[in-house]
Every structure is written in C-alpha cells, then in structure tokens.
C-alpha positions as CSV (number, residue, x, y, z in Angstrom):
1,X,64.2,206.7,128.8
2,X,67.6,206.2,128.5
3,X,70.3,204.0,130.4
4,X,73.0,206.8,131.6
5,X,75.2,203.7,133.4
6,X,74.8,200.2,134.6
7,X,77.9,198.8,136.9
8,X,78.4,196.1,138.8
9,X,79.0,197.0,142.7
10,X,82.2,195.4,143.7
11,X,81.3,195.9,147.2
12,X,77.7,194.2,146.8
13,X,78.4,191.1,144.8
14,X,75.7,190.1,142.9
15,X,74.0,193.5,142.5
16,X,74.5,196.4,139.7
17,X,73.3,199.9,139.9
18,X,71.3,201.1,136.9
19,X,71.3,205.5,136.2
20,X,68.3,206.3,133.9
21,X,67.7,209.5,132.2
22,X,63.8,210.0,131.5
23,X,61.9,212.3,129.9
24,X,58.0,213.2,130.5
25,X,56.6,215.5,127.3
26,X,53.5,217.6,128.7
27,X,51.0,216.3,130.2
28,X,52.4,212.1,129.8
29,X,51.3,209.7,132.3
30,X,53.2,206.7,133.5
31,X,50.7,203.9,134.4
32,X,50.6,202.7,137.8
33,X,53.9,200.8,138.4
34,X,56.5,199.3,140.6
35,X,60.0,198.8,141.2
36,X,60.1,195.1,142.3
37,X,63.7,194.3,141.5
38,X,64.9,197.2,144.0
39,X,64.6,200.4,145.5
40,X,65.4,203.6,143.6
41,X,66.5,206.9,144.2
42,X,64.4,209.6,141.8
43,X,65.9,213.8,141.3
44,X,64.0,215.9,139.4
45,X,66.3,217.6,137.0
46,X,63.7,219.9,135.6
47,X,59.9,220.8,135.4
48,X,57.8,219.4,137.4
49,X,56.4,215.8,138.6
50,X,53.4,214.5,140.1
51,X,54.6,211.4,142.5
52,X,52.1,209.3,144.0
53,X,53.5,206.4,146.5
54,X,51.3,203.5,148.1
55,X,47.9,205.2,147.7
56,X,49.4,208.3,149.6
57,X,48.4,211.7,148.4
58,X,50.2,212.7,145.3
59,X,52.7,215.6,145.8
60,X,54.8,217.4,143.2
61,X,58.3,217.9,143.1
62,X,59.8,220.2,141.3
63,X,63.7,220.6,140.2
64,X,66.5,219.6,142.8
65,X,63.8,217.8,144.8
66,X,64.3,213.5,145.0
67,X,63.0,211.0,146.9
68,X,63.4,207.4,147.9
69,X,61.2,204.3,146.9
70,X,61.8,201.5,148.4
71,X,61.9,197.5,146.4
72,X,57.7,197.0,145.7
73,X,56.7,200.5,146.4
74,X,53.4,201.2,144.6
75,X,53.5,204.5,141.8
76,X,49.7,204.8,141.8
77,X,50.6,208.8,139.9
78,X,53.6,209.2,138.3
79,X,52.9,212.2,135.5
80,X,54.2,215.8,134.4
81,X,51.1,218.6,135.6
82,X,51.8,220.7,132.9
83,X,50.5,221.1,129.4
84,X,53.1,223.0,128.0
85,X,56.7,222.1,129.4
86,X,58.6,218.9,129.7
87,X,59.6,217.5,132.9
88,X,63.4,216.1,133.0
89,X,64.4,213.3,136.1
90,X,66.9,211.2,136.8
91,X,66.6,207.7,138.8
92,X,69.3,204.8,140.1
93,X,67.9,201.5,141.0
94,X,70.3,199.1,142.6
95,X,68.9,195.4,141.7
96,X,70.4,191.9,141.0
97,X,72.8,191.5,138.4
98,X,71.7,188.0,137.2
99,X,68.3,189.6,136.3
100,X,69.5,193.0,135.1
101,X,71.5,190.9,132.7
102,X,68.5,188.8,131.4
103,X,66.0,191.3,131.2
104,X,67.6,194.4,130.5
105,X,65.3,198.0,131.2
106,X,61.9,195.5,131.8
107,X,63.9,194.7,134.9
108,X,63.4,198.2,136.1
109,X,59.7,198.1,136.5
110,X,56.6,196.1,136.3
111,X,53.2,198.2,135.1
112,X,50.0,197.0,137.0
C-alpha cells in the first residue's frame, strides 16, 4: 500500500481525503476489516478482486469496476482469485483530519 495523496478539504473543514494505491500479489488475502474513520470509494485498476460487504455474497470485480463502502462497512472477503496475476486497485477514504494526522495509514482501517 502506498499513500498516492492526503489533502485537507477546504470545503469540509475538519476532514482530509486519503488516495491509496494497493497491490494484492496472487492469491493474498486481506483479513476481515473495516473502514471506521469513513467511507471509501474502491476502482479496480487491474486483475481481479473478490469483495465481500456485510456478510453479503462476495462478488468480483474486475478492471474499471468500483464500488462504495460506506463509514463501518464490514469486508468479511477482500482477496485476489487468482494464483498467477496480481490485482492493482485504487481507494479514497474521506475521514477526520485530527485523527488522520495522529494515526497516519492505521487510520484507514481496523482488522477484526
């Protein structure tokens, strides 16, 4: 993971916007997770990813899909299906910039 941009929103005081570019290699799994400081905004950039929101049925998306989470959504599955090619994505989260500046990227999510 790496932090693409972090600016403070002149027209929301108090809140920055965080751009993260993130990588899954073959096959890596992201623990069950949530965004509790804010909702996010996820595009697939490419490969594929297996998204699974609240308990829902997991879906994959593949390149030039996205999706919305809102603040406390539930990532029961978040991994790359495949064994053999990487899986590129790019997510903002918009969250408060008191605690963006304290905790840095463990603001952006909280494993289970």
């Amino acid at each position: 993971m790496r932090i693409a941009y972090a600016y403070d929103l002149e027209d929301a005081p108090g809140k920055t916007i965080v751009g993260v570019d993130a990588t899954y290699l073959p096959s890596e799994i992201t623990p069950p997770h949530t965004h509790k400081n804010g909702p996010i905004m996820v595009y697939v950039l490419s490969g594929q990813v297996r998204v699974g929101l609240n308990g829902e049925e997991p879906k994959i998306e593949c390149a030039g899909d996205s999706h919305y989470e809102p603040a406390d959504t539930h990532n029961t599955i978040s991994e790359n299906p495949s064994r053999t090619e990487s899986c590129r994505f790019f997510f903002t989260e918009v969250l408060d910039t008191a605690i963006w500046k304290a905790q840095g990227m463990e603001a952006l999510f909280k494993l289970d």
